[in-house]
ROFI-383086 format. One record per residue (C-alpha): z, y, x. Coordinates in Angstrom, 3 decimals. Layout:
((Z,Y,X))
...
END
This chain:
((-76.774,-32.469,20.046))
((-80.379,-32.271,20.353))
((-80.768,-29.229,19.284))
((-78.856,-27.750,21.055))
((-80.582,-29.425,24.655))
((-83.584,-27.585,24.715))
((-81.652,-23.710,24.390))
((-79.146,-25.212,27.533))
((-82.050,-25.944,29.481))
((-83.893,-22.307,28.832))
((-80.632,-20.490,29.679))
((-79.961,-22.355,32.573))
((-83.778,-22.153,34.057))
((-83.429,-18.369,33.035))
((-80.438,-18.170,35.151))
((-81.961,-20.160,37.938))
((-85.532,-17.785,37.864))
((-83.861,-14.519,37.468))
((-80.348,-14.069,39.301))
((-80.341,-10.769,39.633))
((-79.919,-10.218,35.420))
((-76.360,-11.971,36.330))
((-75.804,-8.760,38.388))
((-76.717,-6.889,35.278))
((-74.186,-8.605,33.127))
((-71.120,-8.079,34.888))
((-68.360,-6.414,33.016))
((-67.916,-2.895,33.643))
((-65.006,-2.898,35.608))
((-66.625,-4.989,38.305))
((-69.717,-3.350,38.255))
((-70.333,0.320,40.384))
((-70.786,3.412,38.312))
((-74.178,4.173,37.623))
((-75.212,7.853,38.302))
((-75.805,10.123,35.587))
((-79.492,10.405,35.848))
((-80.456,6.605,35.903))
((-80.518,5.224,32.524))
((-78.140,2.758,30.904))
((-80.008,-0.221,31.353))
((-82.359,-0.483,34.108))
((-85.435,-3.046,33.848))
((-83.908,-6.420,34.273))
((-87.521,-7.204,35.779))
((-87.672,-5.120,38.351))
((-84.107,-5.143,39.582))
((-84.514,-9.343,39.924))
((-87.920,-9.038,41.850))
((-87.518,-7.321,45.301))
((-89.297,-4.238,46.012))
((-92.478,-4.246,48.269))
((-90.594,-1.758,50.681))
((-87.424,-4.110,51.141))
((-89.380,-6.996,52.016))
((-88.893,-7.560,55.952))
((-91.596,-6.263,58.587))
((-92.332,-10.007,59.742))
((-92.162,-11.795,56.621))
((-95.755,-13.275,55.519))
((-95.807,-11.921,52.007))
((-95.875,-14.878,49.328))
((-98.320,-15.176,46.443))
((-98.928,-17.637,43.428))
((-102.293,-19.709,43.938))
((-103.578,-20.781,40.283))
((-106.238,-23.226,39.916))
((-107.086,-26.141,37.985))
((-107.914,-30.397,38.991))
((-110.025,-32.413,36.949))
((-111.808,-35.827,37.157))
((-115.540,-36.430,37.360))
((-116.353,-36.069,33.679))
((-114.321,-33.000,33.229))
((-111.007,-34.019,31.910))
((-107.876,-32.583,33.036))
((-105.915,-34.807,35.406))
((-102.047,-34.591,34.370))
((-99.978,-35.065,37.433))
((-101.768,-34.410,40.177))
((-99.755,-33.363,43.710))
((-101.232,-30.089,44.960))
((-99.723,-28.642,48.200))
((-100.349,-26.445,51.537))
((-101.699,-28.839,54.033))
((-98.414,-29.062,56.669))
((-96.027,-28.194,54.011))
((-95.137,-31.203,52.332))
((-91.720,-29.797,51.206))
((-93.393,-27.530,48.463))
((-95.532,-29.590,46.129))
((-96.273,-29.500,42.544))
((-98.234,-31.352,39.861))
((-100.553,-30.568,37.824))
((-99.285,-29.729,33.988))
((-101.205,-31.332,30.612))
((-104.188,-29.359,31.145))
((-104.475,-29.805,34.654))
((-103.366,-26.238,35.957))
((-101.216,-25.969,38.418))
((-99.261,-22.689,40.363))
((-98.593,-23.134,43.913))
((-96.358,-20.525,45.948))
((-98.233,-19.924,49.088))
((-97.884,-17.701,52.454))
((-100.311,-16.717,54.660))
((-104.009,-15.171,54.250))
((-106.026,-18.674,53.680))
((-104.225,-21.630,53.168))
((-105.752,-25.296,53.075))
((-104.658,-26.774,49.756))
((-105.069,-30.054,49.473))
((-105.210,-32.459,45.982))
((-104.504,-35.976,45.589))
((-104.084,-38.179,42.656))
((-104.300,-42.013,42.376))
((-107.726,-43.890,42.212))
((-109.149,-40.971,43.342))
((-110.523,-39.562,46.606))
((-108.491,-36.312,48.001))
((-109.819,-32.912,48.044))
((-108.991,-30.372,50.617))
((-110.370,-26.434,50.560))
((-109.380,-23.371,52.485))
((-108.038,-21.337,49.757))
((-110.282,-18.150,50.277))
((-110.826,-17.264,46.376))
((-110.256,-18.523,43.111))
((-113.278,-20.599,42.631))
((-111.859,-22.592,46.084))
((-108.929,-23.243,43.367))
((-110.771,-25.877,41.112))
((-110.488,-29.279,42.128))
((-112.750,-31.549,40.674))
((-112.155,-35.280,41.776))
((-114.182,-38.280,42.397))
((-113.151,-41.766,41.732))
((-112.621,-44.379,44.594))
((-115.416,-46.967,44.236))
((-113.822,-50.577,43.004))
((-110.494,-48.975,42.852))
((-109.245,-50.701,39.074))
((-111.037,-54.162,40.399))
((-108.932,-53.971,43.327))
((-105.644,-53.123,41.883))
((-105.843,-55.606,38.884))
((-106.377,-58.130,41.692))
((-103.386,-56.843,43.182))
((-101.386,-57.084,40.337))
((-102.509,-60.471,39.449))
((-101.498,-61.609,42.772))
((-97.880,-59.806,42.504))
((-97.071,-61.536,39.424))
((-98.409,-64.899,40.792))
((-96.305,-64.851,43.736))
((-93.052,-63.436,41.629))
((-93.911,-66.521,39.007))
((-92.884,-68.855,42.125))
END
């Protein structure tokens, strides 16, 4: 069974990031004849990603921001939230490494980084050296949440 979770999960996130290859893989009878001078099996790329020209007139075109987060020393910072200042609903974190790729609209965005026990970072996406985040620490931050802690468990012990 575990084997076999890892090859579900592919096909279904290849299903989910390219639905047009389900057009592709209809059975013939469904499918409209192809004309004679097209060949046999078109690029399952290019028929999944829209065309420049078919993109609407008013639509902001969308691009991929990459960048990468780390701490003061260096170090990646796994699990950092990156996101478009005003667009909460389309976040991501930061993988192992501490990259990150962030769908974006618009000309300059404000991206903005936050990760806990350390101070935010927000930059007006202009370039890619605007996409490295390097983080500083919040002064007295682990003193302040051990206290915490040790106060949460002393008033649960009661």
């Amino acid at each position: 069974m575990h084997s076999t979770l890892p090859l579900l999960a592919l096909s279904l996130l290849g299903a989910l990031a390219l639905p047009g290859i389900a057009l592709a893989q209809q059975p013939a009878e469904v499918a409209a004849p192809e004309p004679a001078a097209t060949p046999a099996r078109p690029d399952l790329l290019a028929e999944a990603l829209p065309a420049p020209a078919a993109r609407e007139a008013g639509a902001p075109a969308k691009r991929i921001l990459a960048g990468n987060v780390v701490d003061e020393w260096g170090n990646p910072l796994m699990g950092a939230t990156v996101m478009v200042t005003g667009d909460q609903l389309h976040s991501v974190s930061t993988n192992s490494s501490g990259d990150y790729l962030l769908p974006v609209t618009g000309p300059a965005p404000v991206v903005r980084v936050s990760f806990a026990g350390y101070q935010d970072a927000e930059r007006i996406a202009r370039g890619p050296a605007d996409l490295l985040f390097k983080l500083e620490p919040i002064t007295g931050y682990k003193r302040d949440l051990k206290k915490r802690s040790k106060a949460a468990v002393k008033a649960w012990k009661r």
